[in-house]
N, C-alpha and C positions, 0 to 999 in steps of 0.2 A: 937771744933765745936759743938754746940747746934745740939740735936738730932732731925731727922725728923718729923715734923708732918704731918697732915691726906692730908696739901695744904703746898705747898712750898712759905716761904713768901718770897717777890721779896720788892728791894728798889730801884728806880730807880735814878739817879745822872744825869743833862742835860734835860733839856726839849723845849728842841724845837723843829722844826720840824718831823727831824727823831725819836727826842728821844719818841715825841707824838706819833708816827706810832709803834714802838718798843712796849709803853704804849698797844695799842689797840691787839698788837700779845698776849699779855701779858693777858689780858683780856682776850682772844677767848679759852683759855684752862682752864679743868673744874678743874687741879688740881696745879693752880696757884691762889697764896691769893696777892694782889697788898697790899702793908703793909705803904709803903711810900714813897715818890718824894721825890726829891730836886734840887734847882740851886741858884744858886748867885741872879737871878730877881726874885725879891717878885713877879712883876708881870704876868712871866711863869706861876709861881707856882698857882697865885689866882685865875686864869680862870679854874681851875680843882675841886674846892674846893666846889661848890654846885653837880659838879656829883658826888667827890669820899667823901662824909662828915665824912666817918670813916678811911680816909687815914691819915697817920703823914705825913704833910709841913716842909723842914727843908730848909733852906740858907746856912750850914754849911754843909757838908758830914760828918764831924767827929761826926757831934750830930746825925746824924743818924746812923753811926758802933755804935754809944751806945746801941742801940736797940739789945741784940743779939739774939730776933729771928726771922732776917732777915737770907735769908739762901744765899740767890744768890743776886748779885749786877749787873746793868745794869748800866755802863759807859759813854752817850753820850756827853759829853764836848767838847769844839774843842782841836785841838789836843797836844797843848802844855801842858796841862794839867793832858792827859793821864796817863803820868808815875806818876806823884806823888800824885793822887789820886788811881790809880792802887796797888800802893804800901801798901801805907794805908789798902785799901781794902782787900788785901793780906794777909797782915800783922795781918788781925784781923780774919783770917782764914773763911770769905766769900767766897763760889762764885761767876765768875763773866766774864761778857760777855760784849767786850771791842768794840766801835765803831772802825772804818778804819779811817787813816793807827794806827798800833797800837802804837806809839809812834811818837814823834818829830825828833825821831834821834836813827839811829843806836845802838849806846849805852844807849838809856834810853830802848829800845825796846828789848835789849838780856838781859839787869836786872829784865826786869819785867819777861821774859821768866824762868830766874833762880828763881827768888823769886817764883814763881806760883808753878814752878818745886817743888823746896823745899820743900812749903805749903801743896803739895798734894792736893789741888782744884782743882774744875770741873773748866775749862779755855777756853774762846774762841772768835772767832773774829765772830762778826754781819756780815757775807757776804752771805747774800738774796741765789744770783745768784745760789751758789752751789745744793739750795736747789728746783731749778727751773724744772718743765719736759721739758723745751728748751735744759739747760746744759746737764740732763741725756741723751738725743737725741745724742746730740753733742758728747756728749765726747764717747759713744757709738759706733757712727760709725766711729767713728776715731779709737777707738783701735780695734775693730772691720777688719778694713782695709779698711773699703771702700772707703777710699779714692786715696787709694796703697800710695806711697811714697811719704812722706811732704814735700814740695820744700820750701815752705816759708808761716810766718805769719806773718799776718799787721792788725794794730790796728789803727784805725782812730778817733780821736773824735775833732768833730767839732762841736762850741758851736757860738750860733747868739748873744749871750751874757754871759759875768761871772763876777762878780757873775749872776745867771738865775735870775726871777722876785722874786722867792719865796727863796730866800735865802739872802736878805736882814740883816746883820749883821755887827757884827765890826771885824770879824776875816777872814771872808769867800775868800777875798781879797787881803787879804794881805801878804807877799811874807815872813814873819816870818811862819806861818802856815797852810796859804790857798791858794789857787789855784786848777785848775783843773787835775792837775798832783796827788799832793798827796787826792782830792778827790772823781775822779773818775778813774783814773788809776789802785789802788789798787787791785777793781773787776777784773780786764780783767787782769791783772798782776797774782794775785791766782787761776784764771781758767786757765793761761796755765800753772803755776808748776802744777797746778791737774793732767790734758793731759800730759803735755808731760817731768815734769822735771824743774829745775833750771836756770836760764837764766842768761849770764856773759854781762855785759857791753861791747861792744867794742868801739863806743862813742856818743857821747850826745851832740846836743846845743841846749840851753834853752835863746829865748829872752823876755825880762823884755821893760816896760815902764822906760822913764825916772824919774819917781818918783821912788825912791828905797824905798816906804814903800807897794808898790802895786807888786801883784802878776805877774807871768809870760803871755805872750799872745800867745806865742805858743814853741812847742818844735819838733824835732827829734831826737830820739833816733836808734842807731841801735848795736843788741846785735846777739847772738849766744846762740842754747842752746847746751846740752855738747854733744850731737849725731853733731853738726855743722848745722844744720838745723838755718838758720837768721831769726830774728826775726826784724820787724820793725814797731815804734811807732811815729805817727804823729797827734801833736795837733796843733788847730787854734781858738782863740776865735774872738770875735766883729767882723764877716764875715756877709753876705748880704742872708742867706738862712738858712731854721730850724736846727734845732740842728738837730746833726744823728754822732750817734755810732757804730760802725760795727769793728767786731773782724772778722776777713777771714781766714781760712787756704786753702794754696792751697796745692793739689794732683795731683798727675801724671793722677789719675784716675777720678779725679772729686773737686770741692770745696766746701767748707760748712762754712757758715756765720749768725753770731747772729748780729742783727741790733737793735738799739734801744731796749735795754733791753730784749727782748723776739716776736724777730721775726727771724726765725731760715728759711734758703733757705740752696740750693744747686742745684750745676750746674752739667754739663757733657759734653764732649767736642762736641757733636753730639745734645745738645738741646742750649733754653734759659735761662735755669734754672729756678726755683719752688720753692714757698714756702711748708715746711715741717708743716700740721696739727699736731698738738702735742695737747693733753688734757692738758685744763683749770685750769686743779686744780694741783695743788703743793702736792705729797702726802707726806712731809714730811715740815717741817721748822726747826729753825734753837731753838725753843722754845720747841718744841715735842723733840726734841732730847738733849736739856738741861736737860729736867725733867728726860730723862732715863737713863743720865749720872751721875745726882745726886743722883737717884736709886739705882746705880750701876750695869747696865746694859750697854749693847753696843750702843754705838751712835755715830754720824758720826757729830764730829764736825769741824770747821777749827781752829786750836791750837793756841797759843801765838806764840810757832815754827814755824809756816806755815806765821803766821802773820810778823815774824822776817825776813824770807824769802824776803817776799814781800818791809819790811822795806829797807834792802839792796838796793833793785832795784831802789825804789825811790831817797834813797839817792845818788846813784850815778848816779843819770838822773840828780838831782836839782844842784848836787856839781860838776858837769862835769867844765873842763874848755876850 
């Protein structure tokens, strides 16, 4: 591995829409050098090319590991792809910070975890949420206790349409790699092993359109986590009302609920319940703490491990029978 310099240079692999938002995180720190892009569409890449005029365009990933002083790699591909561009990456002793879910499949997703292992790289999964003052709140007065005894959580995500307007692609749909299970699940999947632990299957039915090249329309999962506490997950797409996301735990003492990405309530059995103010600002992200992990300092990342975790869940929600 090429020795640190004064700016950590970053190559990024995927550009679309997440991958552009990742780009701009990337940007906002003073001791990150954006060195060079790349995806398969010339056309991603050329709408970038009058802001960044002294970035490297590449189409290939491999012509960009030739650069070696790229030091950390950003992953956003869809997700077939993950493992054997992850590998590579690996392989050539980069850093590197991998979209959700972290792989296609169980098994691509515990090699890339060994290889990382191995590598001794900085490793980690892009999940936002962890890095939110909603989730700090949350997971807070949960361990905390004030909820006293956790009876149950349910996961809701109901979608007025999927793919949404702005996700318009050729993969996003489709029942090989896309769907709303393995691309919004994931979040709400890693924040409860955060709280509370690992979650086992007990069982799952997932209904499909009858075009079998097209994603799922809705599922039920219901699981356990290993204290016995139930876990239960329900999705619904092309329904008659706005999207709305809400993760609940309920308490003997009270309930606490993240809705729509970052709107955090809680009830009591003696009111209506209340939204919880939490401050605006995020003080940490998921980029501030790559830089100090490559440092070699303490950082609070979510791991290729943790990412493997979450791999598990999915796959045995999508492979239920």
């Amino acid at each position: 591995m090429t020795v640190l310099s004064e700016k950590i240079k970053v190559g990024l692999i995927g550009m679309g829409a997440i991958g552009e938002r990742v780009l701009r995180q990337f940007q906002q720190h003073n001791e990150i050098d954006i060195a060079a892009l790349c995806d398969r569409n010339a056309d991603s890449l050329n709408k970038f090319k009058d802001e960044l005029p002294n970035v490297s365009l590449y189409l290939d990933h491999l012509d960009m590991l030739k650069d070696e002083s790229i030091q950390l790699i950003y992953v956003g591909v869809p997700p077939k792809f993950h493992h054997k561009i992850a590998i590579d990456v690996i392989r050539n002793g980069r850093h590197l910070l991998c979209e959700k879910p972290l792989a296609n499949s169980t098994e691509e997703a515990l090699e890339m975890v060994e290889e990382a292992e191995k590598a001794n790289i900085v490793h980690a999964m892009n999940f936002p949420m962890v890095y939110s003052q909603e989730f700090q709140v949350f997971k807070n007065k949960i361990m905390n206790g004030e909820l006293g005894s956790v009876k149950k959580i349910e996961l809701n995500l109901h979608f007025t349409e999927w793919p949404r307007k702005w996700q318009q692609n050729e993969w996003i749909s489709s029942r090989e790699q896309g769907g709303f299970i393995r691309e919004v699940a994931p979040h709400f999947i890693q924040i409860i092993h955060d709280v509370f632990g690992e979650m086992s299957i007990v069982r799952s039915s997932v209904e499909y359109p009858e075009n079998e090249d097209l994603c799922e329309t809705s599922f039920i999962s219901s699981m356990k986590l290993s204290g016995g506490i139930p876990v239960l997950f329900n999705g619904l797409a092309g329904i008659g009302q706005k999207e709305h996301l809400s993760l609940k735990v309920f308490g003997d003492q009270g309930t606490l609920e993240i809705e729509n990405w970052g709107i955090l309530s809680e009830t009591r059995a003696d009111d209506n319940g209340s939204i919880i103010p939490v401050d605006s600002v995020d003080k940490e992200n998921v980029v501030d703490e790559l830089v100090k992990a490559i440092k070699g300092d303490s950082a609070k990342l979510v791991s290729f491990k943790e990412g493997y975790a979450v791999q598990k869940v999915l796959d045995e929600i999508l492979l239920a029978k």
